[in-house]
C-alpha positions as CSV (number, residue, x, y, z in Angstrom):
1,X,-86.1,-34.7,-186.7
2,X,-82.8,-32.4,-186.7
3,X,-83.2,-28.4,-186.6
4,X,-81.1,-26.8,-189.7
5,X,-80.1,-23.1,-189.5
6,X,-80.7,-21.8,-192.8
7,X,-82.0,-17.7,-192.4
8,X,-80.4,-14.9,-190.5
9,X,-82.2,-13.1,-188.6
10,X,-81.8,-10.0,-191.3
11,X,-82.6,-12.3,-194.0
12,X,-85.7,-12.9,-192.0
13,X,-87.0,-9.3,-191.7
14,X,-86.2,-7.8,-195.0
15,X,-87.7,-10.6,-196.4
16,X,-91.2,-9.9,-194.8
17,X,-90.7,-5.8,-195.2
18,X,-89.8,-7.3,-198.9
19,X,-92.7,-9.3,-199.6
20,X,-95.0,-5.8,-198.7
21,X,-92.9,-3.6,-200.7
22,X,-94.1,-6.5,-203.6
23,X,-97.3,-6.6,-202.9
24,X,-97.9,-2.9,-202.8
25,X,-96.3,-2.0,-205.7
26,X,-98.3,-5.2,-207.5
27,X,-101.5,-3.4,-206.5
28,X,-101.1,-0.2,-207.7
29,X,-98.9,-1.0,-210.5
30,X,-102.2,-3.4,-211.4
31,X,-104.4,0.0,-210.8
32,X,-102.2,2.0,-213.0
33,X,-102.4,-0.6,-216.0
34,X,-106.2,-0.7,-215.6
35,X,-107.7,2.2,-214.4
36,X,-111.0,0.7,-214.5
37,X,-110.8,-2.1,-211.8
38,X,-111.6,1.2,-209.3
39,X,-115.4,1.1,-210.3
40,X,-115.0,-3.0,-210.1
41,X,-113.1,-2.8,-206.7
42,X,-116.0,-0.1,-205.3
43,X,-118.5,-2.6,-206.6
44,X,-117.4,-5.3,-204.7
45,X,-116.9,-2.9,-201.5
46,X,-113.1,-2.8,-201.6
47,X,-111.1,-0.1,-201.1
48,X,-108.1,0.6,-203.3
49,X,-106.3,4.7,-203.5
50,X,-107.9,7.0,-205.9
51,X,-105.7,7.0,-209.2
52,X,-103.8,9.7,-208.3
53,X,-103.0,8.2,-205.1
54,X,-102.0,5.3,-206.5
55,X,-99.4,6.7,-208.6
56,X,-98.0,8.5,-205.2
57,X,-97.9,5.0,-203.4
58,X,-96.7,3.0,-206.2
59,X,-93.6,6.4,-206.4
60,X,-92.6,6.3,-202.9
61,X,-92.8,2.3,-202.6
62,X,-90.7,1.8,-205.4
63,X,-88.4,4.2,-203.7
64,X,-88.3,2.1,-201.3
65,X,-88.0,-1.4,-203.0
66,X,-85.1,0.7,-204.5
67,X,-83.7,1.2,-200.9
68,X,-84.5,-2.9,-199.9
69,X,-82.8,-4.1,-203.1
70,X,-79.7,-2.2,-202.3
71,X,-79.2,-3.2,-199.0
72,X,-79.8,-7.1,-199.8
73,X,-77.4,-6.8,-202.2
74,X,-74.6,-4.8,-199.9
75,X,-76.0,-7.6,-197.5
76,X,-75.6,-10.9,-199.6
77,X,-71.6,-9.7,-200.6
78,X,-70.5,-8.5,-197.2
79,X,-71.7,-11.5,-195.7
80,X,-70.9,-14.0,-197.9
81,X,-73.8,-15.5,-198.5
82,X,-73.8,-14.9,-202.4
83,X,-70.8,-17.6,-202.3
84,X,-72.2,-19.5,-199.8
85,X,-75.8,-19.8,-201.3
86,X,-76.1,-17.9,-204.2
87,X,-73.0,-19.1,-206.3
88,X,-73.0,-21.8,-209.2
89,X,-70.7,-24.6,-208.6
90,X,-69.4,-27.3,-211.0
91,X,-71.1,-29.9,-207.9
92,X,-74.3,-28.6,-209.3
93,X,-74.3,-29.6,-212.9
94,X,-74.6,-33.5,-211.8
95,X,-77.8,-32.6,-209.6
96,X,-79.6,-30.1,-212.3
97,X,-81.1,-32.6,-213.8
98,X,-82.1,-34.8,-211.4
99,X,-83.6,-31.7,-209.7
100,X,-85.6,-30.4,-212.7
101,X,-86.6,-33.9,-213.0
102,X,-88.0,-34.0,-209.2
103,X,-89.9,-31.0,-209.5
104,X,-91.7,-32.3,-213.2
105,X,-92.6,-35.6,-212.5
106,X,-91.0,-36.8,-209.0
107,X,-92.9,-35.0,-206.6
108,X,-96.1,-35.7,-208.1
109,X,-95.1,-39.1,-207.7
110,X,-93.8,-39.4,-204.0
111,X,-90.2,-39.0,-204.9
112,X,-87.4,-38.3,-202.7
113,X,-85.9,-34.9,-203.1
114,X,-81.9,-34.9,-204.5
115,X,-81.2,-32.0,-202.6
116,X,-81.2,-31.1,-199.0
117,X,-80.5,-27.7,-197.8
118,X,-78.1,-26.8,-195.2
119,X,-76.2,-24.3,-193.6
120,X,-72.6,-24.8,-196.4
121,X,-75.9,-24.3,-199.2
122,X,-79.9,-23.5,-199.1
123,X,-80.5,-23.5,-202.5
124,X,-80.5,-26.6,-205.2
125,X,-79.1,-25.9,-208.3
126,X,-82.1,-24.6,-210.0
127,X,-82.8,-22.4,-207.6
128,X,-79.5,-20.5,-207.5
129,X,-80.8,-19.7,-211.3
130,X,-84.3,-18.7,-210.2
131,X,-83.2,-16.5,-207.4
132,X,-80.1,-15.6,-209.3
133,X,-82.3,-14.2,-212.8
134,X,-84.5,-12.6,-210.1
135,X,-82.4,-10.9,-208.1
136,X,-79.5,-9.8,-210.1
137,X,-81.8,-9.2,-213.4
138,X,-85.2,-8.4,-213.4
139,X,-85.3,-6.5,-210.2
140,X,-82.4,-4.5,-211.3
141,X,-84.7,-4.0,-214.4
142,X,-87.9,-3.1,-212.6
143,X,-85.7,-0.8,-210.0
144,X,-84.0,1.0,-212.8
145,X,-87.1,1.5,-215.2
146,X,-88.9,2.7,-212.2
147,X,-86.7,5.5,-210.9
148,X,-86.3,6.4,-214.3
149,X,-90.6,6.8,-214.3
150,X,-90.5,8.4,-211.6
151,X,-89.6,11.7,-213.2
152,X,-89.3,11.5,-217.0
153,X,-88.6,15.0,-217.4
154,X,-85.5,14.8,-214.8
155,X,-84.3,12.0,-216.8
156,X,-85.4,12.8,-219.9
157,X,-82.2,12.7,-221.8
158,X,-81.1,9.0,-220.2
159,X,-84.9,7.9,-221.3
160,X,-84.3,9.0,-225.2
161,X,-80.6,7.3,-225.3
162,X,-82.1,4.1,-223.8
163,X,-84.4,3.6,-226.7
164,X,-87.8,6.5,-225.4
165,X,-90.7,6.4,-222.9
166,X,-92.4,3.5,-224.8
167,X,-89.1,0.9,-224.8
168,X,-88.5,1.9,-221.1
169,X,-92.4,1.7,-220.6
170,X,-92.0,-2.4,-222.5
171,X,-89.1,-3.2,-220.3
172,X,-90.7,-2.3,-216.8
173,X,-93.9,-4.2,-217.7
174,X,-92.1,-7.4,-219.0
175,X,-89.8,-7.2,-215.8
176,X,-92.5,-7.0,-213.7
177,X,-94.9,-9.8,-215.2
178,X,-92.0,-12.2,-214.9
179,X,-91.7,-10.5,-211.6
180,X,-95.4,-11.5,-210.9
181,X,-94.8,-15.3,-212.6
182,X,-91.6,-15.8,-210.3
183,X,-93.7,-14.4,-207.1
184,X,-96.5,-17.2,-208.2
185,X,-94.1,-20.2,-208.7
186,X,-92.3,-19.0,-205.0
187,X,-95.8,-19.0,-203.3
188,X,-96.4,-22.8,-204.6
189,X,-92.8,-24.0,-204.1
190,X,-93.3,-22.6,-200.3
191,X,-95.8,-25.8,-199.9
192,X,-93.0,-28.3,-200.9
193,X,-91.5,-28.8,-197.5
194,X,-91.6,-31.9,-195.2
195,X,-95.0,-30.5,-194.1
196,X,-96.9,-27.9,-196.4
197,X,-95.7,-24.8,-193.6
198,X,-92.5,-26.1,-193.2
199,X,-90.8,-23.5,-195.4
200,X,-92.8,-20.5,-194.1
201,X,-92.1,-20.9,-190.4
202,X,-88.1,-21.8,-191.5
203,X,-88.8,-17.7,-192.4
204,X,-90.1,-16.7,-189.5
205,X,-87.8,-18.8,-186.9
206,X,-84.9,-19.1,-188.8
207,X,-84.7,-22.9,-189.0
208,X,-86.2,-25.8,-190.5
209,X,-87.1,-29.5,-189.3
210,X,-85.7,-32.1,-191.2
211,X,-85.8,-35.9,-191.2
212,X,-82.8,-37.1,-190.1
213,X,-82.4,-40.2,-192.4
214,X,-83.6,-38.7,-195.5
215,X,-83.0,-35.6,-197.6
216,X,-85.9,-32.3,-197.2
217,X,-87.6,-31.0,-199.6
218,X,-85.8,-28.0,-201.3
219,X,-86.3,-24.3,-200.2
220,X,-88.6,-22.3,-201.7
C-alpha cells in the first residue's frame, strides 16, 4: 500500500466546520418548511429549537455558511487548487465515460476503477462537474437567496427586481433540495474507497492508502 497526499490540512477543517454548518441549516430549514414535525419530534422525545428559535439559528448559520463559502473560495483560487483539482481538462473527456460507466454498472460488478486520485488531481472527471455545479452554483444560489431572507425589508427593492418574495422563496428551496440530493449521493460515494472508511479517514489524516499496483476508488 502507498500513502497519497490528497487534503490540506485547511481543506480538512473547513470541511468538518462545513459539514455542521450543513447540517444545521438542513434541520431548521426542515423545521421552518414543516412547522409541525415540533409536536412529532416532542413525541418521540427529541429536542429541536422552538420555531422562533429556529429561524434565529437557521439566520445566524447561514451567516455563517456565507462566511465558510467565501473563504473556500478565496482558498481554492489563491492556492491553486481550483486548477489543480477543480478545473476541466481536455484529458477528461476520454475518461467521462468510462467513469459514468464505472459508477452505473462497474462497481456493482467488481470493476476496476479508471481513475485514481493523486496529488497533480483528486477528482475524476465527473466529479469536477458534481463538485463544480455545487460549489460554484447552487451554494452561491442558497448563500445569495438566504441573505437576501434574512431581511426582506432591507432588501426589499433587490427582492422585487429579481422576480418577488415567492421566486426568491422557489429558488432557495430548489437550491437547497439539490443541495440535500448532492449531500446524499456524497455520503454514499464516501463508502467507495478501497475499504468502506477509506475516504473518511483520507479527511481526517490528510492521506489515503492505496494499492500500489492498481488504480483506488475515486474520491467522494
Amino acid at each position: 500500500m502507498k500513502k497519497v497526499f490528497l487534503h490540506t490540512l485547511t481543506i480538512r477543517i473547513w470541511h468538518w466546520i462545513n459539514a455542521l454548518i450543513v447540517i444545521a441549516l438542513m434541520i431548521t430549514g426542515i423545521q421552518l418548511r414543516a412547522p409541525g414535525i415540533e409536536e412529532f419530534a416532542r413525541s418521540m422525545t427529541i429536542w429541536i429549537p422552538e420555531y422562533s428559535m429556529a429561524i434565529l439559528i437557521h439566520k445566524y448559520i447561514g451567516y455563517a455558511m456565507t462566511a465558510s463559502f467565501l473563504f473556500w473560495l478565496v482558498y481554492i483560487f489563491a492556492s491553486g487548487s481550483f486548477r489543480t483539482h477543480y478545473l476541466p481538462r481536455p484529458a477528461d473527456i476520454p475518461i467521462l465515460g468510462k467513469q459514468a460507466f464505472y459508477y452505473l454498472v462497474g462497481v456493482f460488478q467488481g470493476g476496476e476503477n479508471p481513475f485514481a486520485p493523486t496529488e497533480q488531481g483528486k477528482f475524476n472527471p465527473l466529479q469536477k462537474i458534481a463538485y463544480g455545479s455545487v460549489m460554484l452554483v447552487i451554494t452561491p444560489l442558497i448563500v445569495v437567496t438566504g441573505v437576501l431572507f434574512s431581511d426582506i425589508f432591507f432588501f426589499r427593492g433587490l427582492i422585487d427586481q429579481m422576480g418577488g418574495v415567492r421566486l426568491l422563496d422557489a429558488l432557495h428551496v430548489l437550491a437547497s433540495y439539490l443541495f440535500l440530493l448532492n449531500l446524499i449521493v456524497h455520503l454514499y460515494m464516501c463508502t467507495m474507497g478501497h475499504h468502506i472508511f477509506d475516504h473518511i479517514k483520507a479527511m481526517i489524516l490528510g492521506f489515503e492508502e492505496m494499492p500500489e499496483d492498481s488504480h483506488s476508488h475515486s474520491k467522494h
